[in-house]
C-alpha positions in Angstrom: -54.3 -5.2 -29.4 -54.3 -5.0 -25.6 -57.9 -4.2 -24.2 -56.1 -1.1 -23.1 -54.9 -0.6 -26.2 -58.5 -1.3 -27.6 -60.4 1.1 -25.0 -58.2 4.1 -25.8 -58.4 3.7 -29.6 -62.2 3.5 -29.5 -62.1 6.3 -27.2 -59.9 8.3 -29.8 -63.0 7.7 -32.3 -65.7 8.5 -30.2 -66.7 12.2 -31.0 -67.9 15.2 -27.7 -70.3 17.3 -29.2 -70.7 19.7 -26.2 -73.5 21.3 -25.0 -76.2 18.6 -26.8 -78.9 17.9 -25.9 -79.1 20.9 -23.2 -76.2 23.3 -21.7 -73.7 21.8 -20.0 -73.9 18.1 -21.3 -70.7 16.4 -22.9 -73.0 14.4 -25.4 -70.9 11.1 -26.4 -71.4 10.2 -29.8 -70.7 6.3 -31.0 -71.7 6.9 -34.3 -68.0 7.6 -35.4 -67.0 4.4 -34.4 -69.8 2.7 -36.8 -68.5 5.0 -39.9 -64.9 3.3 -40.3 -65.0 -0.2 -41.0 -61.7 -0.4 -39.2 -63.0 1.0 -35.8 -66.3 -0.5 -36.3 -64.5 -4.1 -36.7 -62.4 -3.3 -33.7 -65.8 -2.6 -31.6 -67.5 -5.6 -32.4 -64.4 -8.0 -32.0 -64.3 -6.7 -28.5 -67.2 -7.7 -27.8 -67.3 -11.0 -29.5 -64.0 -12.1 -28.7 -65.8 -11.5 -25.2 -68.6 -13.5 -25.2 -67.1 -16.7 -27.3 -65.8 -17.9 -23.8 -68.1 -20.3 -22.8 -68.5 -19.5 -19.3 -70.0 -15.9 -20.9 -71.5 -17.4 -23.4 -75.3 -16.1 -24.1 -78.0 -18.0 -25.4 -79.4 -14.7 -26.8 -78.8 -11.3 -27.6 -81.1 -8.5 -25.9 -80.3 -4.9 -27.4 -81.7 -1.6 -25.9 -83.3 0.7 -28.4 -81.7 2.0 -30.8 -78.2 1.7 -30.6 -78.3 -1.4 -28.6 -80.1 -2.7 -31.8 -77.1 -1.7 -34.1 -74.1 -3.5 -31.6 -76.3 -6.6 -30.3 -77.4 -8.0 -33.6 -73.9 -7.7 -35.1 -72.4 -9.4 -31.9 -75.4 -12.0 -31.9 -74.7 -12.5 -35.1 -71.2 -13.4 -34.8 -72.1 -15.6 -32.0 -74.1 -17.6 -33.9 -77.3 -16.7 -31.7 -80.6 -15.0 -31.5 -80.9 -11.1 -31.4 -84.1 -9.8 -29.4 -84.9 -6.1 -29.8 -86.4 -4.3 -26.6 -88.3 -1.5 -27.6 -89.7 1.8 -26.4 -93.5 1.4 -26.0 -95.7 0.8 -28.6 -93.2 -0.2 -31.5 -93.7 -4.0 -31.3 -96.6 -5.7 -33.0 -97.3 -9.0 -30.8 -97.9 -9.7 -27.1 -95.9 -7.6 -25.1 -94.4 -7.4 -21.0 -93.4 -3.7 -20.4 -91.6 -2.0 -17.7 -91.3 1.4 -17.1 -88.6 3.5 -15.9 -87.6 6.8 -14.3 -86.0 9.4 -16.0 -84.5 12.7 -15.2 -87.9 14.5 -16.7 -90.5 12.3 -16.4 -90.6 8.5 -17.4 -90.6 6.1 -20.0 -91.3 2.6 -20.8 -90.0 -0.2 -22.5 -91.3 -3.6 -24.0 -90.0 -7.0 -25.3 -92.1 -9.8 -27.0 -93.7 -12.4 -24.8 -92.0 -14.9 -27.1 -88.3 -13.4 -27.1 -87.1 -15.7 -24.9 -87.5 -19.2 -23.5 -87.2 -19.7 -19.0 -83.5 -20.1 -18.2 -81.6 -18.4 -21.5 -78.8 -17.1 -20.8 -79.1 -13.6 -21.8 -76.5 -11.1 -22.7 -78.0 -7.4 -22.3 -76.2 -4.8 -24.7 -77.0 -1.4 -25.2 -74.6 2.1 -26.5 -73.8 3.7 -23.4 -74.6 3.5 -19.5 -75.6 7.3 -17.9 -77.5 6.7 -14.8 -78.5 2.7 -15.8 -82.6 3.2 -15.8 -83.0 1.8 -19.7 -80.5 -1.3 -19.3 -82.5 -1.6 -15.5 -85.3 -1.7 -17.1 -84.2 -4.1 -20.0 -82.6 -6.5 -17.2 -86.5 -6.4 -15.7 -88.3 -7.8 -18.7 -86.2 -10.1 -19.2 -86.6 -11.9 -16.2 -89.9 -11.3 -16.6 -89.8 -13.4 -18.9 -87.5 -16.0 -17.2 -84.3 -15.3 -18.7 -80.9 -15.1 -16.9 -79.1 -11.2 -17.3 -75.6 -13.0 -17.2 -73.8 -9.5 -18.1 -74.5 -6.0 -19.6 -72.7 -4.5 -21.7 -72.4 -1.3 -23.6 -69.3 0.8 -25.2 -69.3 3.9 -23.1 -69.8 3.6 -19.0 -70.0 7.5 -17.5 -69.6 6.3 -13.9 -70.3 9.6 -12.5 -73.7 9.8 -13.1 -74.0 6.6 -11.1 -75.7 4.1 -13.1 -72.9 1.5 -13.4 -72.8 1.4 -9.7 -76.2 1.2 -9.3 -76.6 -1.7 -11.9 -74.1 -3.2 -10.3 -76.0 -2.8 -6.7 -78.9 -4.5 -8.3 -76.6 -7.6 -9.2 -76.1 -7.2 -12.7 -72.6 -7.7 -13.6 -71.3 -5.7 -16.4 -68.5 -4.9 -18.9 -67.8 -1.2 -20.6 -65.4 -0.8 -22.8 -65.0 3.3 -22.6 -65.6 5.1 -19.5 -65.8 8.9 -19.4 -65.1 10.9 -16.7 -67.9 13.9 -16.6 -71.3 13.7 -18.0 
């Protein structure tokens, strides 16, 4: 399958529920592409089939909460590497490094073990979808926080109107979508 073969048949799974959370959003939901083992198998080898080149190679897996969690330790996994789960505050039980993060009401803050990663991993950064970039921003923080090198993001859905793509991609972090959706 071509990756534009690939991008439009995980698009033709992925479900619009309008109107959630709040009027006027076009709420994407992945969880149709987790419920067919097909689909679901499709998703991940897209990913994997990705990140076996060498030169994209990660040392570790860093997945966004929650979906993040779901797609990153399958793809580590199949990579044959570590899986790191960044968390929203007050979910991990050791030594953490936060950041926090604007959001459209508000803010929110995120946290990763002080022992996730070593100086100089290579770290691939994967979370569901990408709206205006603040989580993965904040996940690509820590991280090097930590030391470790963001070498891409990724996630399934990019909604490049909202801006957050671009602005990741402002900030230097190179990334890879394989869904994007025009309106929010």
């Amino acid at each position: 399958m071509s990756h534009l073969n690939v991008s439009q048949y995980l698009k033709d799974h992925i479900r619009t529920v309008p109107d959630w959370p709040a009027p006027g959003v076009q709420f994407r939901d992945i969880t149709p592409l987790l419920q067919d083992p097909k689909v679901f198998r499709v998703l991940i080898d897209a990913f994997v089939h990705r990140y076996m080149d060498p030169a994209l190679r990660p040392d570790v897996v860093a997945g966004l909460d929650a979906r993040g969690f779901i797609l990153g330790a399958v793809v580590a996994y199949e990579l044959n590497v570590g899986f790191v789960p960044i968390r929203k505050k007050g979910k991990l039980p050791f030594t953490t490094v936060e950041e926090t993060y604007e959001l459209e009401y508000g803010s929110a803050t995120v946290e990763l073990h002080t022992d996730a990663i070593r100086p100089g991993h290579r770290v691939l950064l994967i979370d569901d979808l990408i709206a205006t970039g603040g989580t993965m921003m904040a996940g690509k923080k820590l991280l090097e926080k930590l030391g470790g090198i963001v070498t891409e993001g990724a996630a399934i859905v990019d909604l490049p109107e909202l801006g957050g793509s671009a602005r990741l991609r402002e900030a230097g972090l190179a990334l890879h979508t394989l869904v994007d959706f025009e309106g929010h």
